[in-house]
C-alpha positions in Angstrom: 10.5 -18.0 -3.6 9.7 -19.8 -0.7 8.4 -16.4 1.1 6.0 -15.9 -1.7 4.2 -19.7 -1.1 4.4 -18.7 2.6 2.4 -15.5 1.9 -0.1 -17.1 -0.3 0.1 -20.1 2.5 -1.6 -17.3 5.1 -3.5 -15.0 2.2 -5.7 -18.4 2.0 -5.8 -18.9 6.2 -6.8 -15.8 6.3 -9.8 -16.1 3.6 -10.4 -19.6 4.7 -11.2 -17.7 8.4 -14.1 -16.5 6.6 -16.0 -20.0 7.1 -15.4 -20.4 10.3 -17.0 -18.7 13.3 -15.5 -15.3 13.3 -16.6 -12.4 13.9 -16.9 -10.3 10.9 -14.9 -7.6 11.9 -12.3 -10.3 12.6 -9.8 -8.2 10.2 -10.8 -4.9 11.5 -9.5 -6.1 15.2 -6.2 -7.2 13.5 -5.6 -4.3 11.7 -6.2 -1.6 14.7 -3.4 -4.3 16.4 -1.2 -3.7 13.1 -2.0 0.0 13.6 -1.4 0.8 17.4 1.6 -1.9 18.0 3.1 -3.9 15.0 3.6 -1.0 12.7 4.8 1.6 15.0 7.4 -1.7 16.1 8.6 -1.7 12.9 9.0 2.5 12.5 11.0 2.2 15.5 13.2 -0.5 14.5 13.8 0.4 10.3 13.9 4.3 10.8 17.0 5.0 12.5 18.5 2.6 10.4 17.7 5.3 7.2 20.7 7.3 6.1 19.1 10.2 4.6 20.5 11.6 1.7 19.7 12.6 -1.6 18.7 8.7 -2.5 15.8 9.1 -0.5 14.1 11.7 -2.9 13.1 8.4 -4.9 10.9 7.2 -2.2 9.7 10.4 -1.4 8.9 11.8 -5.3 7.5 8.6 -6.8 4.5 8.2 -4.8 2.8 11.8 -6.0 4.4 10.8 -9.7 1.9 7.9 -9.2 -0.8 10.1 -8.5 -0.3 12.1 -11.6 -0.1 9.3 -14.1 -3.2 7.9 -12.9 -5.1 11.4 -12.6 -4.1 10.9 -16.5 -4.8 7.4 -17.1 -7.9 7.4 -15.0 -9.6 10.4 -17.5 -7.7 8.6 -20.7 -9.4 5.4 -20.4 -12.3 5.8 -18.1 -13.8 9.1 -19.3 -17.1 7.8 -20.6 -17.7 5.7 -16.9 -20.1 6.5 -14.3 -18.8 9.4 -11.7 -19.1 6.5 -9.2 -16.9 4.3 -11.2 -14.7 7.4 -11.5 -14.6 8.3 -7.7 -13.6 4.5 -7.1 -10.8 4.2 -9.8 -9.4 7.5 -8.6 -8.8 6.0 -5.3 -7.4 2.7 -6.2 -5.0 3.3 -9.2 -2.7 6.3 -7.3 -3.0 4.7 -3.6 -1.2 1.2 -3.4 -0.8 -1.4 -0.8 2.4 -0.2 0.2 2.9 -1.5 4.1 0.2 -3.8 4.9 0.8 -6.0 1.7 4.1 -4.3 0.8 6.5 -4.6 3.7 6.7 -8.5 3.8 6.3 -8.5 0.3 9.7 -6.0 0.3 11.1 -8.3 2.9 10.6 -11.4 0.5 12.0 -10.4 -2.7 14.4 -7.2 -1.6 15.1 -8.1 2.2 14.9 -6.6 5.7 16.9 -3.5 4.6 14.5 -2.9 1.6 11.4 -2.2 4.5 13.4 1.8 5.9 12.8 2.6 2.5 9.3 1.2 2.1 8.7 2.9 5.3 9.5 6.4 3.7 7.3 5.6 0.4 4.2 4.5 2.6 4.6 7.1 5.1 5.0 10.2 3.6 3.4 9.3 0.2 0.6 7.0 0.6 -0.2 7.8 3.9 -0.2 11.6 2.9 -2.1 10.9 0.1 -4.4 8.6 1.8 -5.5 11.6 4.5 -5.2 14.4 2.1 -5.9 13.6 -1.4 -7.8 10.4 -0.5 -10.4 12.6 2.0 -10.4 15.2 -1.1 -11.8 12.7 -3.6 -14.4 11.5 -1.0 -15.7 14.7 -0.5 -15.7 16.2 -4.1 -17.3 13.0 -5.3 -20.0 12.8 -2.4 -21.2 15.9 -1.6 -20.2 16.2 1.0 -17.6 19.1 2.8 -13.9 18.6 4.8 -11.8 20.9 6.5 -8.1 21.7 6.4 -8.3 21.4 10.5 -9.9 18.2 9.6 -7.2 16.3 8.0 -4.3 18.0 9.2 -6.0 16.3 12.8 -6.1 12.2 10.9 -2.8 12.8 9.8 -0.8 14.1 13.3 -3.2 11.6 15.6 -2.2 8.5 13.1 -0.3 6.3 15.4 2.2 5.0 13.1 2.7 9.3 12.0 3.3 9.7 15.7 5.9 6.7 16.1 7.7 7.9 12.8 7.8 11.1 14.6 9.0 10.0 17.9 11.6 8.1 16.2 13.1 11.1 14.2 13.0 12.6 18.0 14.6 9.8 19.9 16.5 7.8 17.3 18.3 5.1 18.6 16.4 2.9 21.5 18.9 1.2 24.1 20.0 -1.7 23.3 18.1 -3.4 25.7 14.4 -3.2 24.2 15.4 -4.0 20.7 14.8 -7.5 21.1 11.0 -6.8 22.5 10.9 -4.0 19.8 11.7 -6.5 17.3 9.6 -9.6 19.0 6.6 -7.0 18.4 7.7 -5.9 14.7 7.6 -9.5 13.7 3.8 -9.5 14.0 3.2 -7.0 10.9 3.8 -9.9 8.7 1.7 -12.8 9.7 -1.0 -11.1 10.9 -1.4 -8.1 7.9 -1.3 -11.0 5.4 -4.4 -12.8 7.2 -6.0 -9.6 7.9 -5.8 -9.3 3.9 -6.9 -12.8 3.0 -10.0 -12.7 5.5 -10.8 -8.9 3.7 -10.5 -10.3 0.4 -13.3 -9.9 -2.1 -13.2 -12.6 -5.2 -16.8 -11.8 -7.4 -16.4 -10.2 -9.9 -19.9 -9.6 -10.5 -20.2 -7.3 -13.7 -18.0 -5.0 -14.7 -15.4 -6.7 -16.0 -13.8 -4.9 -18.8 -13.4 -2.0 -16.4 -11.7 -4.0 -13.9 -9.1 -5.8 -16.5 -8.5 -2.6 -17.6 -8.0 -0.8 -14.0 -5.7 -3.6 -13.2 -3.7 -3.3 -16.3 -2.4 -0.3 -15.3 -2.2 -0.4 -11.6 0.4 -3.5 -12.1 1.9 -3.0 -15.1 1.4 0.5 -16.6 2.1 2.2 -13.9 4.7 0.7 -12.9 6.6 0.3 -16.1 6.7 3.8 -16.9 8.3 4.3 -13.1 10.8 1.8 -14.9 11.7 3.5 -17.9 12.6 6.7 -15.8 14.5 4.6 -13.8 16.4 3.3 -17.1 16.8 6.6 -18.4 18.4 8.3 -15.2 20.6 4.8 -14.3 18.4 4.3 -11.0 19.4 1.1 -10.0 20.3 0.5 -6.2 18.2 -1.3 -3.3 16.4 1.7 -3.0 15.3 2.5 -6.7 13.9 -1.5 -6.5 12.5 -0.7 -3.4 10.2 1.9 -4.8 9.5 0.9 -8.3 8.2 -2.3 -6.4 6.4 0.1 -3.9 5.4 1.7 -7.0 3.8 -1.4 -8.3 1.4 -2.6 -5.3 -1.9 -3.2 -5.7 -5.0 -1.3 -4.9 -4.3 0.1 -0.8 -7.0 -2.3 0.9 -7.8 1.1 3.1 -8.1 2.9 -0.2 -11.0 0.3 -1.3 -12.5 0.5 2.2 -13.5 4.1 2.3 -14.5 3.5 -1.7 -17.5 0.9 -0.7 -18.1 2.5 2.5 -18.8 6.3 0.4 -20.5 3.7 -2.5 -18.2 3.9 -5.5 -18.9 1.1 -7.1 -18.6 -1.2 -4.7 -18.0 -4.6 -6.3 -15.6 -2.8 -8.6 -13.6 -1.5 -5.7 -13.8 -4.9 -3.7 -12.5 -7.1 -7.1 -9.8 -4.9 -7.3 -8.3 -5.0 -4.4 -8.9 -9.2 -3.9 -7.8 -9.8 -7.1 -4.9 -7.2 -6.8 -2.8 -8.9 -4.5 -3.3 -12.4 -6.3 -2.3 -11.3 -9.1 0.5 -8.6 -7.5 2.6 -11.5 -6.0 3.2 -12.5 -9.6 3.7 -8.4 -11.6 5.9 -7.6 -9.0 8.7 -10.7 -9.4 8.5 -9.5 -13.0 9.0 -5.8 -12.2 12.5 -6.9 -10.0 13.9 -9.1 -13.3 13.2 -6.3 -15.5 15.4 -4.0 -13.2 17.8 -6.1 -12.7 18.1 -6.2 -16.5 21.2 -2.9 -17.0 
């Protein structure tokens, strides 16, 4: 429990940041840090550590499930809503905050082990579906065009894609730079979770019954009908927690990003993903009793 007031402890630093005399891209600086040294740390450090086998189709499968059930949900409940509205909830329900927000969140209520198979889950499902699907929506739903050549470039150039690939390559790092490995991983923490608090968005100015809705099933729908297939099928090891908690993220901060900056309802996108990981730290200790319940 203590890891959850420690993150809450730096979610308000970070948005207390805001008053003072930072720069407002002050979170944009951290994350490219997270992106070009703390994450790709990490990659190195938890991948070779994976023992592929057929447990890892969870982590892999789950991700695009997510996708589908909120393709669903998103036309169910939201079908009379603006294209706008539309174009923003279709980012933000499928895409959740699965490294930034998920990996110490893993690392606090699984543990250290937990974050290989985060890794697979963010990597090559919402990081896929962030440069595919996510560029797909943004283009359908603005007019405007993007190329195959075009993504398939984002995706091999993303420098946590290019560690994960080196580390497939090279596995196991001598002994000897672990420790500075590991002195850098330990960054992705502290600094994600400030980077998150100084991003956070609190207003909720209008559109409120959308967003109580939206963030009904992004923490709780969604996730709960990951759990009953987990039930069913008698998914209950480390990494069928990991991913239902994966699985039960909020809104990917990136996701609501590229939502304001291509104008899907803006203050809709920015609630949901402030509010989202309040609220998150609180769905997803409910999600790990209810699995624990056999």
């Amino acid at each position: 429990m203590e890891q959850i007031f420690f993150i809450l402890f730096l979610l308000s630093v970070g948005y207390s940041l805001k008053f003072f005399s930072f720069p407002h891209n002050f979170s944009q600086s951290l994350n490219l840090f997270i992106i070009y040294v703390s994450f790709p740390a990490t990659i190195l450090l938890q991948v070779p550590k994976i023992n592929f086998n057929s447990s890892l189709i969870l982590p892999v499968a789950v991700p695009y499930s997510v996708l589908f059930l909120s393709l669903i949900f998103v036309y169910l409940f939201f079908k009379n809503e603006s294209r706008n509205t539309k174009a923003a909830l279709l980012l933000l329900l499928p895409l959740g905050n699965t490294s930034f927000f998920g990996f110490p969140v893993l690392e606090a209520l699984v543990g250290t082990s937990a974050i290989q198979y985060g890794i697979v889950y963010d990597q090559f499902g919402s990081f896929v579906l962030l440069t595919t699907y996510g560029a797909f929506i943004i283009a359908y739903f603005s007019g405007s065009s993007v190329s195959t050549k075009h993504i398939m470039k984002k995706i091999i150039t993303f420098p946590p894609f290019i560690f994960l690939f080196l580390s497939f390559i090279v596995g196991d790092f001598p002994p000897v730079t672990l420790p500075y490995i590991e002195l850098l991983s330990k960054t992705l923490v502290p600094l994600a979770i400030i980077s998150v608090g100084f991003s956070m968005q609190l207003k909720l100015d209008g559109q409120k019954d959308i967003f109580f809705k939206a963030m009904g099933i992004k923490l709780f729908l969604i996730p709960s009908v990951v759990l009953i297939v987990f039930k069913i099928f008698g998914f209950t090891d480390e990494v069928a927690l990991t991913t239902l908690l994966e699985s039960a993220m909020p809104p990917m901060i990136t996701a609501g990003a590229l939502a304001i900056n291509a104008g899907f309802a803006p203050k809709l996108s920015a609630a949901l993903v402030g509010y989202g990981i309040v609220f998150a730290l609180f769905s997803l200790q409910l999600f790990k009793y209810l699995h624990s319940l056999v």
